[in-house]
C-alpha positions as CSV (number, residue, x, y, z in Angstrom):
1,X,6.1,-13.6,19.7
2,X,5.2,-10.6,22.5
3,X,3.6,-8.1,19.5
4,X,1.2,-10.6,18.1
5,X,-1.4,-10.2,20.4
6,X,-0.6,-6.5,19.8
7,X,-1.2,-6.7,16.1
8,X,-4.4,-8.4,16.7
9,X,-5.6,-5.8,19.1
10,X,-4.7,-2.9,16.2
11,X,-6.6,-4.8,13.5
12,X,-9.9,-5.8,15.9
13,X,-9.8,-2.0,16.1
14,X,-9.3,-1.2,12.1
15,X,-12.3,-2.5,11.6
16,X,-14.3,0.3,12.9
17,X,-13.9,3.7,10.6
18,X,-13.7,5.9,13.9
19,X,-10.6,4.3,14.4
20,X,-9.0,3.4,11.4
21,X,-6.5,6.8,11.2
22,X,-5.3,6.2,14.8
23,X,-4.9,2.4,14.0
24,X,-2.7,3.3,10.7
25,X,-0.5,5.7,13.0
26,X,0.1,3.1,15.5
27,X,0.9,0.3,12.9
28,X,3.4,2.7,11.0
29,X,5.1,3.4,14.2
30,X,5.6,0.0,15.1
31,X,6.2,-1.1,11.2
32,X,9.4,1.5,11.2
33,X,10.8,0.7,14.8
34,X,10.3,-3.3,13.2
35,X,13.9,-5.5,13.6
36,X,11.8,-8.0,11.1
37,X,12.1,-12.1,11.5
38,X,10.6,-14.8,10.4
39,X,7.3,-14.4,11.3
40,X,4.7,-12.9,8.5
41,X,2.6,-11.2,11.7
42,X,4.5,-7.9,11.1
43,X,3.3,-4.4,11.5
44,X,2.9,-4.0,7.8
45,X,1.4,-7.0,6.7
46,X,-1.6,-5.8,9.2
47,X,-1.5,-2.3,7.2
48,X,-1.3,-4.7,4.1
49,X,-4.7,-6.5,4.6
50,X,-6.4,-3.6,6.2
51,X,-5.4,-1.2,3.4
52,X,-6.3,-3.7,0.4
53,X,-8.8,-2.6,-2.4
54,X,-9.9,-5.8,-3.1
55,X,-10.7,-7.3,0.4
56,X,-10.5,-4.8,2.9
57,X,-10.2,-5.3,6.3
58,X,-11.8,-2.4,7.8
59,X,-15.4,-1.3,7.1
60,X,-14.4,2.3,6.2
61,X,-15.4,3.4,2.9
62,X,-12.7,4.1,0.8
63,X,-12.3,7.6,0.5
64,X,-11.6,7.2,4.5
65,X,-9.0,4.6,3.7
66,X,-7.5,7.2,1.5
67,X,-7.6,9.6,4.2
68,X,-6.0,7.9,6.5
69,X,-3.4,6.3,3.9
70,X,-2.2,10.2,3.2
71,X,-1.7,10.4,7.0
72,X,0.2,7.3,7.0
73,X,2.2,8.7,3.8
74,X,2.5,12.0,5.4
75,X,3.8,11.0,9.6
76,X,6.1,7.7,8.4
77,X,6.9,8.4,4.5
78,X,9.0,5.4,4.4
79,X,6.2,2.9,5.8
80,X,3.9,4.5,3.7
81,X,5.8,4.1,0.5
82,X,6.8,0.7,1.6
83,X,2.8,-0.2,2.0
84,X,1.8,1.5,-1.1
85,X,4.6,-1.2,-2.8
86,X,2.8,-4.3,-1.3
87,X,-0.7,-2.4,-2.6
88,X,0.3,-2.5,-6.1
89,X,-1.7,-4.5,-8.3
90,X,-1.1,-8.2,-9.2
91,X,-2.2,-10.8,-11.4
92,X,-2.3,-13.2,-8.4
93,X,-2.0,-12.1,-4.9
94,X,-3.4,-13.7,-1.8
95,X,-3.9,-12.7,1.8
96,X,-5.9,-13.4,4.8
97,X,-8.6,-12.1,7.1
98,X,-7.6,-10.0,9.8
99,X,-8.7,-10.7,13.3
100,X,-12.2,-9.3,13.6
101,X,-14.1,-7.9,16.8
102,X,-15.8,-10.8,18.8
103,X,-17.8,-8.7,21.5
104,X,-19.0,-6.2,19.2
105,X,-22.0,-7.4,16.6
106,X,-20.0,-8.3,13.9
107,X,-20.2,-6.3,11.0
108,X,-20.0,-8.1,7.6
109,X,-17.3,-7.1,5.8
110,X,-17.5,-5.0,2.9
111,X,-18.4,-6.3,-0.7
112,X,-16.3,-4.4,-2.5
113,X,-17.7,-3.5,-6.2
114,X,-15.1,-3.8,-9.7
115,X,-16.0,0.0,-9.7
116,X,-14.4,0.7,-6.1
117,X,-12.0,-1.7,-6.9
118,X,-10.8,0.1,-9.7
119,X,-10.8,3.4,-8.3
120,X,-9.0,2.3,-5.5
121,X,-6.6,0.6,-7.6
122,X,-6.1,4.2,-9.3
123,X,-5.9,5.9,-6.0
124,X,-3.0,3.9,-4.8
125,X,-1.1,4.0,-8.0
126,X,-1.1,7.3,-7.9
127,X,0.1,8.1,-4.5
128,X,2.9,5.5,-5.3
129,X,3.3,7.4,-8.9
130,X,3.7,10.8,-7.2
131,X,5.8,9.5,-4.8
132,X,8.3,8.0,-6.8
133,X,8.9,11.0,-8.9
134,X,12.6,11.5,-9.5
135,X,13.6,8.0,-7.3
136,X,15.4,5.3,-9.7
137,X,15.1,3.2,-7.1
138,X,11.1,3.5,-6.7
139,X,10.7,4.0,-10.5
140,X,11.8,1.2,-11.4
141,X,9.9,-1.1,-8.8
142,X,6.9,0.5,-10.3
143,X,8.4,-0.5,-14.0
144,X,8.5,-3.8,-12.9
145,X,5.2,-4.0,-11.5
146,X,3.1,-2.5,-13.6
147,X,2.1,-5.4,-16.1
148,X,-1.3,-5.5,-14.1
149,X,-2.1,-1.8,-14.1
150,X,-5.0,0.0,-15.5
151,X,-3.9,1.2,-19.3
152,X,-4.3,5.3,-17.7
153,X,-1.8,4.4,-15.1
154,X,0.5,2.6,-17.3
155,X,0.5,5.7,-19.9
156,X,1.2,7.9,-16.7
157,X,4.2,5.5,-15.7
158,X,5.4,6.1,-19.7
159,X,5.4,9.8,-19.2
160,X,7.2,10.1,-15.9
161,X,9.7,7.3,-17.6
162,X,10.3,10.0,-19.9
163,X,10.3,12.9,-18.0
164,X,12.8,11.0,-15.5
165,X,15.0,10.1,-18.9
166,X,15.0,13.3,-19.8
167,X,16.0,15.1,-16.2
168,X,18.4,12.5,-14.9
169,X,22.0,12.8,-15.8
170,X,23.0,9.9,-12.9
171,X,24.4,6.8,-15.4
172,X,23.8,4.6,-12.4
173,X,19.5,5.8,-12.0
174,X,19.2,5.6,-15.8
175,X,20.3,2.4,-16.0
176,X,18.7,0.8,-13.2
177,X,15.5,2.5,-14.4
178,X,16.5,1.5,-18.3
179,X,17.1,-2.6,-16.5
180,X,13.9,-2.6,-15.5
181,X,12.1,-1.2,-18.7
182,X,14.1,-3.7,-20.8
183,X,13.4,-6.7,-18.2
């Protein structure tokens, strides 16, 4: 493929917290102008493993990460929703190192505490929480993933399950959002 070497470039450069927001930009733009394939060396599977709380691929600390994950959620809402769906906890999940810098010292990446972890974990869900709002659609990809959640976020997905019963008149949103409560 032409845009691997591309990808790799973008990543090398994620690792260094100067460049992390720029890096996030670029990768949304090409993740939204992306036709897909085959190939898992996409646009946002590099925002995937640079963005995750549990192995990130960047040495910015997290409230940079944050940062520039609410630029990301602000210039390309639809990438950034779309990342902050593959950043939703799991029971299992795997992934892989991204390309690192080899003409730099290399830094070693982060070890990330269960502290960080978790307040990461809180961070994104509630960007994704926020940002679901009224959306049956969104709502109820976040019903159906939230079996691994923190017990705060999972109280905060009850409320705005009820707020959303409550507002929508749509039969079609309540009953997608209703499918996935009852799955």
């Amino acid at each position: 493929s032409k845009h691997t070497e591309l990808l790799w470039a973008l990543e090398v450069l994620a690792w260094f917290p100067t460049y992390l927001s720029p890096v996030t930009l670029s990768l949304g733009r090409l993740a939204r102008l992306d036709p897909g394939g085959h190939l898992q060396n996409r646009p946002i599977n590099s925002l995937r493993g640079i963005f995750w709380q549990w192995h990130p691929n960047t040495t910015a600390p997290l409230v940079q990460r944050m940062q520039a994950l609410d630029v990301l959620l602000t210039r390309e809402p639809q990438v950034g929703w779309d990342l902050l769906s593959k950043l939703l906890p799991k029971f299992h999940d795997m992934g892989t190192v991204s390309a690192k810098p080899q003409w730099r010292s290399v830094m070693v990446t982060p070890q990330v505490t269960w502290g960080e972890h978790l307040q990461g974990i809180t961070q994104v869900l509630d960007r994704a929480l926020a940002l679901s709002g009224a959306d049956a659609e969104r709502l109820a990809l976040l019903v159906a993933e939230c079996g691994s959640w923190p017990p705060a976020s999972r109280e905060q997905l009850v409320a705005q399950s009820h707020v959303f019963a409550d507002t929508i008149d749509t039969p079609e949103a309540r009953t997608m959002v209703w499918a996935a409560l009852r799955h």
